[in-house]
N, C-alpha and C positions, 0 to 999 in steps of 0.2 A: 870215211863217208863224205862223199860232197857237199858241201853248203848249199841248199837253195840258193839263186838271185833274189835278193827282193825287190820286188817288183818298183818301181818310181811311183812315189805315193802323192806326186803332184802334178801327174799328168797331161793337163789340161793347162799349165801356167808355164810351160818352157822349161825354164832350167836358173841357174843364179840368182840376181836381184831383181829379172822379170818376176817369179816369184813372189817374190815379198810384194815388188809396187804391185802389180794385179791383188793379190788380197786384200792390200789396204783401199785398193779401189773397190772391191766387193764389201767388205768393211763401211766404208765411207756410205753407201747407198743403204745400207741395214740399219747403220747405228741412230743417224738421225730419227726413227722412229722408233725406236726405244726409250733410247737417251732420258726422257722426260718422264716417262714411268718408272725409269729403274732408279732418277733420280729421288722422286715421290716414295717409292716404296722401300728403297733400301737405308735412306735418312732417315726416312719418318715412320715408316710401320712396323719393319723387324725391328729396330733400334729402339726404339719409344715401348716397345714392346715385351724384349727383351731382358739382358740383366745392363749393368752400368748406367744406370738411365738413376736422373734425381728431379723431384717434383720442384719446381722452383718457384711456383709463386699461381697469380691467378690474375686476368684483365679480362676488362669487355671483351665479348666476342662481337665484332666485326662481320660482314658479308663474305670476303675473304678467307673467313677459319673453315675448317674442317669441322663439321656440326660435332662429329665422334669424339670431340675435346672436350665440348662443350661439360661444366660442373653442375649438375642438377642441384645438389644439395645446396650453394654456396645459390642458384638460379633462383630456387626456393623460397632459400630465407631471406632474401635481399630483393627480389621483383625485379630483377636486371638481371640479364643472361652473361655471364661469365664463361670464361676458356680455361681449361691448364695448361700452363707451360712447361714445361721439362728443359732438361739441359741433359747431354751426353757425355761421358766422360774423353771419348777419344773416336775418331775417323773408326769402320768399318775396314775388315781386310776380305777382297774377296781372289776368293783361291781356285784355279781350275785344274783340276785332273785330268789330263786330257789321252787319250787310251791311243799310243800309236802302233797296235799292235798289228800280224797283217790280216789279220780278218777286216782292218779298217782299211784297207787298202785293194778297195772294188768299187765297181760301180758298171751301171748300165746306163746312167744318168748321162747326165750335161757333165756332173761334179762324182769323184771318186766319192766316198766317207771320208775319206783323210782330208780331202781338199774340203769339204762342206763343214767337217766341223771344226776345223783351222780359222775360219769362216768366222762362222759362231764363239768362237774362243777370243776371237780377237775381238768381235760388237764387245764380247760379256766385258773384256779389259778395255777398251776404249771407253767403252761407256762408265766403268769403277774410277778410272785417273781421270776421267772430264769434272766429275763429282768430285771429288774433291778424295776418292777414297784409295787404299793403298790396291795394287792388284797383282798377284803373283801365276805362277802353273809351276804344274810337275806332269812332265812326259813319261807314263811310262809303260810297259810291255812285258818282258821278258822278268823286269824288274823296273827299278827307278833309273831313269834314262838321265834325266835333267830334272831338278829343283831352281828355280828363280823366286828367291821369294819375294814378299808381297812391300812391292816401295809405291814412292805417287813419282809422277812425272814421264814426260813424254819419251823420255830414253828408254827408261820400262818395256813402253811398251813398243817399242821396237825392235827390245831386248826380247820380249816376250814372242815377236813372230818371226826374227832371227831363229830362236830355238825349235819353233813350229815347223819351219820351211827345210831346218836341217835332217838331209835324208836320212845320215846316221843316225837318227832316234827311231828309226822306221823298223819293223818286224820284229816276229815272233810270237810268244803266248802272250794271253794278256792276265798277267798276274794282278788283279785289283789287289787282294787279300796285303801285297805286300806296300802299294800307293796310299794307300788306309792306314794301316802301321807305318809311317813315314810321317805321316801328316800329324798323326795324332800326337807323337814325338817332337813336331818342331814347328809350331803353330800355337797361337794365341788363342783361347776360347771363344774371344769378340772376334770372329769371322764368317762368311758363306762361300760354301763349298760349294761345286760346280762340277759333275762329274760327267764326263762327256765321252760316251760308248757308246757301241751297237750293241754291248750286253752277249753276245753270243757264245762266246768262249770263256768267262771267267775261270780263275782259276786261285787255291788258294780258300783257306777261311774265311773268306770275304764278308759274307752275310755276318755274321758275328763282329767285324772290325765294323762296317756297318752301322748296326748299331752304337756302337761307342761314340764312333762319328757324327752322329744324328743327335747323341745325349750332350756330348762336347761343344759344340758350334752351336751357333747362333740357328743359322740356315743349312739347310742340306736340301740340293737340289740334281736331280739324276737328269739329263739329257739325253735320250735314246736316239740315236743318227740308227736308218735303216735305209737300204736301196729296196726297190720294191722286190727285188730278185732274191733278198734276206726274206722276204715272207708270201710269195707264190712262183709256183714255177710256171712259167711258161706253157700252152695251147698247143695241141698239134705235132710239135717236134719229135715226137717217139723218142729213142734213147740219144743220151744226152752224155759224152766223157766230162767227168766232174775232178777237180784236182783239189785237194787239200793244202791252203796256201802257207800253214805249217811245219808240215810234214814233207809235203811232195808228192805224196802218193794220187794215182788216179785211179776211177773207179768208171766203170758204164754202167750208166744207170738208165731205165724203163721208169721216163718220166710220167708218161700216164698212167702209172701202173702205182706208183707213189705221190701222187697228187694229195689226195684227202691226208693220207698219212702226214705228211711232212706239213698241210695246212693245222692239221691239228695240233703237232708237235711244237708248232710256231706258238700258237693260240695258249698255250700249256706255258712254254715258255715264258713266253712276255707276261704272262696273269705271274708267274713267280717272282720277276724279276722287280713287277710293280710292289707285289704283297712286301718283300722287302724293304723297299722305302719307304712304305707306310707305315711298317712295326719299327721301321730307325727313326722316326716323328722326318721321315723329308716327304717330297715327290717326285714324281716323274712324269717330263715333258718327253712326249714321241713325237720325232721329228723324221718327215722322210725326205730324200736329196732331189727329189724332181719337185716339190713344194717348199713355196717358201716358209723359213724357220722363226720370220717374227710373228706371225699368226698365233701359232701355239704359244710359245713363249709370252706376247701378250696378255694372250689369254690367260695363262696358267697364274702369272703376277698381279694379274685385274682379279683374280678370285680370291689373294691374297688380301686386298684392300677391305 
């Protein structure tokens, strides 16, 4: 049987190390507006929050503190408002899964899925080694493609969109179930997880590893990349040949004729994929490729404060 082509999942950025420098220049213009909330909240909220954390003492509190410090009891008895301090035992690891499967390799946009959430992958890791914190990925598809794991420094992260931009990690099913079971084998508890899919195709016991991942980790954060054409079809057009990027198989379809249906199927979809992350204690940020992906994502982490 033939092998599919798989299709060039970076379409838009030429080919070699145009590649890599165009991303880092889409990078460069996202990270900056992050950078300062992710540095606020991945220090100070999950960390302070979490488990390794030690009470270490008590001072005035300042114009400067964060009031949510502030010690009532100690505010109380004393007539002067007081802070607590804490101290952390060790840097944060933050970890992205990143889905190179080929259902991630469409788009109608400006940007394929493959090339927007590469995107995204690299703010999340620019912005973990700016902080001071370790940041690693695992590409994977069919199965696990590539593991880098989680170091600090700038080579990382070059290392880390070296691996991205590599076509070879491109196509096929997208096995979460088995990225899941990988991780939860070769990872440190004190980390946040970063799962970066269109969720369309999973495949695998996923939901079940899931949760273990959600109990495990610090943080579990799911990233939903969709093109608008992953959730309505198209006005007008009558039948449509549709190709299975899989398989290979094609199909004609009576697009007006499946509209409502396939809007519903979406809507069913995604409300499962969300319930999911919520019964694994994570969330899920949906992100689409003709809108920008720091909106949500700020949002999603200013709700966290």
């Amino acid at each position: 049987m033939k092998k599919n082509k798989i299709p060039d999942p970076f379409v838009n950025y030429g080919s070699g190390k145009t590649e890599m420098t165009s991303i880092i220049k889409d990078v460069d213009i996202n990270v900056k507006k992050i950078i300062e909330l992710f540095r606020f909240i991945l220090k100070y909220k999950i960390i302070l929050r979490g488990r390794g954390v030690e009470f270490a003492g008590l001072r005035e509190y300042t114009t400067d503190d964060d009031a949510s410090m502030i010690d009532w009891n100690s505010t109380a008895r004393t007539g002067k408002t007081y802070v607590k301090i804490f101290e952390h035992e060790r840097d944060l690891d933050v970890v992205i899964l990143l889905d190179t499967s080929s259902t991630m390799i469409f788009g109608t946009q400006k940007y394929l899925k493959s090339e927007y959430s590469a995107i995204i992958a690299g703010t999340l890791a620019y912005s973990a080694i700016e902080v001071g914190d370790r940041a690693g990925i695992l590409l994977f598809n069919d199965g696990v493609k590539k593991f880098i794991p989680p170091k600090k420094g700038t080579l990382q992260y070059y290392k880390i969109l070296k691996a991205m931009t590599d076509k070879k990690n491109y196509g096929g099913r997208s096995n979460l179930a088995d990225a899941l079971e990988y991780i939860l084998g070769s990872l440190k508890n004190r980390s946040i997880i970063f799962i970066i899919s269109d969720f369309i195709d999973p495949i695998g016991q996923w939901e079940e590893k899931l949760k273990l991942v959600g109990y495990k980790f610090d943080k579990l954060v799911g990233i939903m990349v969709r093109d608008i054409r992953d959730e309505t079809l198209p006005d007008g057009i009558g039948r449509m040949r549709i190709l299975d990027p899989v398989s290979g198989k094609k199909i004609v379809v009576d697009v007006d004729k499946y509209r409502e249906e396939f809007s519903r199927a979406v809507k069913a979809h995604n409300s499962m994929i969300e319930k999911s992350f919520v019964v694994s204690r994570g969330g899920l940020i949906k992100t689409m490729t003709n809108e920008p992906f720091i909106k949500p994502l700020v949002g999603y982490f200013s709700r966290m404060m």
